[in-house]
C-alpha positions as CSV (number, residue, x, y, z in Angstrom):
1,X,-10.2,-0.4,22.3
2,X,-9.1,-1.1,18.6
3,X,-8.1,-4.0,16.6
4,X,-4.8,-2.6,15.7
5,X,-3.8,-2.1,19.3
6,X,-4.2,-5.4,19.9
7,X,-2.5,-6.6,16.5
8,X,0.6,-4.3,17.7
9,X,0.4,-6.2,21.1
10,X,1.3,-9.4,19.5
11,X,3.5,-8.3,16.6
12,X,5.6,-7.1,19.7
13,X,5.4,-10.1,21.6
14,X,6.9,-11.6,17.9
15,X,9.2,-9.8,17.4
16,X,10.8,-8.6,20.1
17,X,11.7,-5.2,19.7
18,X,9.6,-1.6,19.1
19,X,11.6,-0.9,16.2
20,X,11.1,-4.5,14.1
21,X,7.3,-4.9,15.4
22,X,7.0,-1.1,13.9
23,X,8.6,-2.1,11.0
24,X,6.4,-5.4,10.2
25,X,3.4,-3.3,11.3
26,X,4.4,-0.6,8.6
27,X,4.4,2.8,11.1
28,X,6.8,4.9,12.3
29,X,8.6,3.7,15.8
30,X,7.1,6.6,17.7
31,X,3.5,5.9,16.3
32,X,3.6,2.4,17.2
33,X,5.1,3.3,20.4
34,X,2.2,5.6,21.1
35,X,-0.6,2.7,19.9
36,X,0.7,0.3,22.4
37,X,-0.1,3.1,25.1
38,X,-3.0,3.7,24.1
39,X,-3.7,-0.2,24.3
40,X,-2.6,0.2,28.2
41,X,-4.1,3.2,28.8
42,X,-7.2,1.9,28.0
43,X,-6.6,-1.8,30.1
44,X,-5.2,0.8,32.9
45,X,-1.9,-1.2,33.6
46,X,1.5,-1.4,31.8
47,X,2.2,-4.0,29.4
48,X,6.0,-3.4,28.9
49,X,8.5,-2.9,31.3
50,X,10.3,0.2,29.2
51,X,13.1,0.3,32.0
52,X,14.5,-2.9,30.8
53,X,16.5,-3.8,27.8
54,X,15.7,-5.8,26.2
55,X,12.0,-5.1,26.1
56,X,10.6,-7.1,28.9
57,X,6.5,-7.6,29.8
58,X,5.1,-6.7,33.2
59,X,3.0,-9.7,34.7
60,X,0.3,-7.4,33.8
61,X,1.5,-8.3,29.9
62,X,2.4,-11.9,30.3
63,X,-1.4,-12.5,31.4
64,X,-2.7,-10.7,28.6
65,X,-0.9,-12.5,25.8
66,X,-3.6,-15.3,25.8
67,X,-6.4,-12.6,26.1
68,X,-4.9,-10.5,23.1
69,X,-4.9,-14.0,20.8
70,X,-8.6,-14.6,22.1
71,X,-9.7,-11.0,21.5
72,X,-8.4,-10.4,18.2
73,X,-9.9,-14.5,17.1
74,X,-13.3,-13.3,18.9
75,X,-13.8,-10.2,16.6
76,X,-12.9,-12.1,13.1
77,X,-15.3,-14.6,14.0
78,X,-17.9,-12.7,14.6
79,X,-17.2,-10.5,11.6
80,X,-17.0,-13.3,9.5
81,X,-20.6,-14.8,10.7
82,X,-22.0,-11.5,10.8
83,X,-20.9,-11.1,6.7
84,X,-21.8,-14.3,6.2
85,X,-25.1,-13.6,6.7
86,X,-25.3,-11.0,4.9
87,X,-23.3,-11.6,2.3
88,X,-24.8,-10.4,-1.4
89,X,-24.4,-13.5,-3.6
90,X,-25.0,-11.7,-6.8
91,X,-22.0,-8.6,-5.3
92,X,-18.3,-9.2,-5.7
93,X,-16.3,-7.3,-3.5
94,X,-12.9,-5.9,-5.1
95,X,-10.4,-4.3,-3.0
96,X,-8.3,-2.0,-4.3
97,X,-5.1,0.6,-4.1
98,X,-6.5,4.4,-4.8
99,X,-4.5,4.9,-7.9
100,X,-6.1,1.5,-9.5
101,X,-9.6,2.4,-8.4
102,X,-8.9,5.5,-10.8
103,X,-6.7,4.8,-13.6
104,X,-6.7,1.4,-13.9
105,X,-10.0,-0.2,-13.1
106,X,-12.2,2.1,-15.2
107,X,-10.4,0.4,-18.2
108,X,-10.2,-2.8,-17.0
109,X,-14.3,-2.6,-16.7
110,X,-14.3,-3.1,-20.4
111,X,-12.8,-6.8,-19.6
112,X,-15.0,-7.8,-16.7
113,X,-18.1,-6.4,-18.0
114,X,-18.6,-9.5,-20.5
115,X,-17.7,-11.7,-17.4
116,X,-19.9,-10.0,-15.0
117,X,-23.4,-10.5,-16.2
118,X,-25.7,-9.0,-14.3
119,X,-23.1,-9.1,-11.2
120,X,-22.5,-5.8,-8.7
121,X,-18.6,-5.3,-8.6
122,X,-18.3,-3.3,-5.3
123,X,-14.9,-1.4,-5.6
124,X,-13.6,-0.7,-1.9
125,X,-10.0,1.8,-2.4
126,X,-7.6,2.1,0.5
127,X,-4.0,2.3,1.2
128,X,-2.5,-1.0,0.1
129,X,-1.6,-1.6,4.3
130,X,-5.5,-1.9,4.9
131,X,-6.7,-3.7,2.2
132,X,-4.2,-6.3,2.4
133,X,-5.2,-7.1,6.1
134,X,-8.8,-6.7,5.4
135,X,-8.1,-9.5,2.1
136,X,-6.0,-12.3,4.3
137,X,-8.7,-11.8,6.7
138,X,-11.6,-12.7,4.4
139,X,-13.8,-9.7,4.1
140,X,-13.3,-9.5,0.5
141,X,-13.2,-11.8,-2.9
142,X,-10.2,-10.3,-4.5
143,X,-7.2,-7.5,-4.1
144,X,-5.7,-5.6,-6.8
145,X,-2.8,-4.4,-6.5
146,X,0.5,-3.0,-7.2
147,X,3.6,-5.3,-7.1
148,X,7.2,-4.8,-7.9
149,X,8.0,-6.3,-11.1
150,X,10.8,-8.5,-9.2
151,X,10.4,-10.7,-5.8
152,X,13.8,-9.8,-5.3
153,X,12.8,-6.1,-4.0
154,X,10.6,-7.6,-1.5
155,X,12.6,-7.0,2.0
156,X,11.9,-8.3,5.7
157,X,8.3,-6.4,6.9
158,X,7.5,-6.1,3.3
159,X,3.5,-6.1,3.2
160,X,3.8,-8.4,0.1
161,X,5.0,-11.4,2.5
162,X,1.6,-11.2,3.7
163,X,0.5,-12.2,0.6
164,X,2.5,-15.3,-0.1
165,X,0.8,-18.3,1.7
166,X,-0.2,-21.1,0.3
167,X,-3.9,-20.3,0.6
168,X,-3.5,-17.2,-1.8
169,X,-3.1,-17.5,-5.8
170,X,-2.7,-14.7,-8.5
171,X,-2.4,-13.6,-12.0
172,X,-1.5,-10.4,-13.5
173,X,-3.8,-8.2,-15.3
174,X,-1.6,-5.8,-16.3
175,X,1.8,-3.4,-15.9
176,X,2.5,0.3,-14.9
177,X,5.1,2.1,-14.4
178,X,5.6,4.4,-11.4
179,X,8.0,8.0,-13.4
180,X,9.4,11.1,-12.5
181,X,7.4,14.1,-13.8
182,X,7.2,17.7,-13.8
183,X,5.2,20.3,-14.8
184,X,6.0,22.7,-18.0
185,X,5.8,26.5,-18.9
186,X,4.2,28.0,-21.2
187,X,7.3,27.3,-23.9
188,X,7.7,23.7,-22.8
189,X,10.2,24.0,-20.8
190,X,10.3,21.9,-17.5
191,X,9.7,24.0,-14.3
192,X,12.1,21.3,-12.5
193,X,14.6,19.1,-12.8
194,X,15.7,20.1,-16.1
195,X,19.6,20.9,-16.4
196,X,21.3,18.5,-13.8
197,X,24.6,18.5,-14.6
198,X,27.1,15.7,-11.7
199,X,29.7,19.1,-11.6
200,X,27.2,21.4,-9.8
201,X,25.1,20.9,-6.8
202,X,21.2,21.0,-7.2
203,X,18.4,21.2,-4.9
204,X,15.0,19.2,-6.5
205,X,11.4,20.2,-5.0
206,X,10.1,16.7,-4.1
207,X,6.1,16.0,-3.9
208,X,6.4,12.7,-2.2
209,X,4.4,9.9,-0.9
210,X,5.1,9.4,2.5
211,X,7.9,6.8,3.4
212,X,6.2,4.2,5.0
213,X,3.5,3.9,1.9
214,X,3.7,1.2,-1.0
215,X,5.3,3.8,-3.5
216,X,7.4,5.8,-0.7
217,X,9.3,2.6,0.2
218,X,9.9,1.8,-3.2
219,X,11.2,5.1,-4.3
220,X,13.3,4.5,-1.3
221,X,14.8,1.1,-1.8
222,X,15.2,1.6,-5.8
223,X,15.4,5.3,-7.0
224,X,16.5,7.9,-4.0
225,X,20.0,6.1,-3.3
226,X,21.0,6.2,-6.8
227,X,21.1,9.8,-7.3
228,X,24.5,11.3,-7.7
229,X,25.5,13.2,-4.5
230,X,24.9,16.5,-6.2
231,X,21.1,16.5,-6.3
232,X,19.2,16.9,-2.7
233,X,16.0,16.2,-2.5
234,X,13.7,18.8,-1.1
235,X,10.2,17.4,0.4
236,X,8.2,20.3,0.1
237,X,4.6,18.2,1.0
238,X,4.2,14.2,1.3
239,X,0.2,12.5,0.2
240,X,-0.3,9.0,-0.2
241,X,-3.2,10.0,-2.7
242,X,-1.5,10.0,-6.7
243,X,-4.3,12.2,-7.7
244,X,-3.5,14.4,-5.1
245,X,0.8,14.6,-5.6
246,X,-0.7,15.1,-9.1
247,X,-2.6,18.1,-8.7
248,X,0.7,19.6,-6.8
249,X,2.7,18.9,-10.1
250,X,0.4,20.3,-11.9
251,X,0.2,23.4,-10.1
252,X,4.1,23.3,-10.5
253,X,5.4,23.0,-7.0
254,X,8.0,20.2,-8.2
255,X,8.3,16.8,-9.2
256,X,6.9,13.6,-8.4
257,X,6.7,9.7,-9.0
258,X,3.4,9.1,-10.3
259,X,1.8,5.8,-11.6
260,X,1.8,6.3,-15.5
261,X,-1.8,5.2,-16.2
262,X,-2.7,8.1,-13.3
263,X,-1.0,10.7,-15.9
264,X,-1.3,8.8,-19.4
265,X,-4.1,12.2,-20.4
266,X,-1.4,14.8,-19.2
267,X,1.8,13.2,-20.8
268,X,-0.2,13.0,-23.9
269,X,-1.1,16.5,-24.0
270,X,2.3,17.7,-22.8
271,X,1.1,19.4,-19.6
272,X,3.5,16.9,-17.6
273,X,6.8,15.6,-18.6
274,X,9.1,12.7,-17.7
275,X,12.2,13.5,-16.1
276,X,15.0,11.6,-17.7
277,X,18.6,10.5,-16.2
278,X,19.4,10.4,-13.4
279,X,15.9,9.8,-12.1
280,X,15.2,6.3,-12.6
281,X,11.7,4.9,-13.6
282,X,10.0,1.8,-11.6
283,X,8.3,-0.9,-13.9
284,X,5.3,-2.2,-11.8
285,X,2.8,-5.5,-12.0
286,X,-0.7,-5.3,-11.5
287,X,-1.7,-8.3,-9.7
288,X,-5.7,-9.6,-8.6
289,X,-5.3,-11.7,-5.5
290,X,-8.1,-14.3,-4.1
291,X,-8.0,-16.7,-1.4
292,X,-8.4,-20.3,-2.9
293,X,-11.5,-20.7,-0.4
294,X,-13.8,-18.4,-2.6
295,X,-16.4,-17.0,-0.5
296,X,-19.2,-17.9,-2.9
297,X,-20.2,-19.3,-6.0
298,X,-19.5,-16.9,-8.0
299,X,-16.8,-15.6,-7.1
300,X,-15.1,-18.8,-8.1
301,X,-16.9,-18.9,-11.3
302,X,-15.8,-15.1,-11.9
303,X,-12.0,-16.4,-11.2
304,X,-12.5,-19.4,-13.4
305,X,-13.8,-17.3,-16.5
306,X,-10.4,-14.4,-15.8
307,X,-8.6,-17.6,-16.4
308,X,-10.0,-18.2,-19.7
309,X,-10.0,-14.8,-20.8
């Protein structure tokens, strides 16, 4: 049994429909599809009735709506006493996308190390999915992040709508941008994407992060569909890691989006390039999150003193 199972139990029951509860549980249809039978293989009876339209619970499913709610309240409540007592008063836990953890935090230190005193900062990277469920549930102090510059990009499902309650407050620490790059040769020439021209057709080598991540459904929502028709994009490998789509650029396998602040050493020195028009650039906030109800004292003092800073 896992949590998520149960999570994608309800978030069907809510919305309705495989293909929105996917969505709003950001994984493919098919994936989701095969977590929820997982969840019944492991109950050993069917929870929705797939030969009616539209999707219908068994009795088997109608009686385990209750136990799903109970289940999934059981297991934060416990977690939550569990941490509680162990919770490190003099630690602050920081959650944090992998791209941050690298590029941005290490700077950032320079800031919170005259706020920290003698306080532990405990850095904990994941995809931006996790963290954000492991932040609303309380497991944490604070969530940096990536945001899009405008609240107008956020869409239906978006993970950021998690993130606006009225028990969640932020401020921004700082702004990236996420830009196309490619490698050069040894002349400086770019090994692709240089020469586009809207007469001829062009195939681009893509190094992508995959769709259903932060930066994938950005790319798709506000760079991909204003390419002119004559460039394709190939997808020669997808990684959610930035380090790792920059190793691939490096190594001159194609182009990428890439966080600036991940590439600031390699644009400097001219091993990377930006990619100019028609591949668009995506200006990016970086937000720290907390939940008003601050875990501990000094977490709320730490919050207090950003503030002032």
């Amino acid at each position: 049994m896992e949590l998520k199972w149960l999570k994608d139990f309800i978030a069907l029951i809510e919305h309705g429909s495989f293909s929105k509860a996917a969505q709003a549980r950001f994984v493919t249809q098919p994936a989701f599809s095969r977590r929820i039978r997982s969840l019944e293989s492991w109950l050993g009876v069917s929870l929705v009735d797939r030969d009616q339209y539209p999707m219908t619970l068994t009795p088997s499913g109608d009686l385990f709506i209750e136990q799903a709610h109970l289940l999934i309240d059981q297991i934060y409540t416990s977690r939550n006493q569990l941490r509680n007592v162990g919770v490190h008063q003099d630690q602050i836990i920081l959650l944090s996308q992998h791209a941050l953890a690298v590029s941005f935090f290490p700077q950032w230190m320079q800031t919170l190390h005259t706020l920290i005193d003698n306080t532990t900062i405990r850095v904990d990277a994941g995809n931006l999915h996790d963290i954000v469920e492991t932040f609303v549930g309380g497991n944490s102090d604070f969530l940096l992040s990536y945001a899009p510059t405008y609240m107008a990009t956020y869409t239906q499902g978006d993970i950021f709508n998690q993130l606006e309650r009225h028990n969640v407050e932020h401020i921004d620490v700082g702004i990236d941008e996420l830009v196309p790059v490619s490698a050069v040769d040894h002349k400086g020439t770019l090994l692709h994407g240089a020469g586009l021209t809207e007469k001829e057709n062009h195939t681009v080598t893509l190094l992508a992060h995959p769709p259903e991540s932060f930066f994938g459904r950005l790319l798709q929502r506000e760079c991909f569909p204003y390419l002119p028709s004559t460039i394709t994009l190939h997808t020669l490998c997808e990684n959610a890691l930035s380090e790792a789509l920059k190793a691939l650029v490096l190594s001159g396998y194609g182009i990428a989006w890439l966080p600036k602040s991940v590439i600031a050493q390699e644009l400097e020195s001219g091993t990377l390039c930006l990619l100019d028009t028609p591949f668009r650039s995506i200006t990016l906030t970086i937000k720290l999150y907390r939940l008003k109800q601050a875990r501990h004292q000094l977490a709320e003092q730490f919050w207090c003193q950003l503030l002032q800073s």
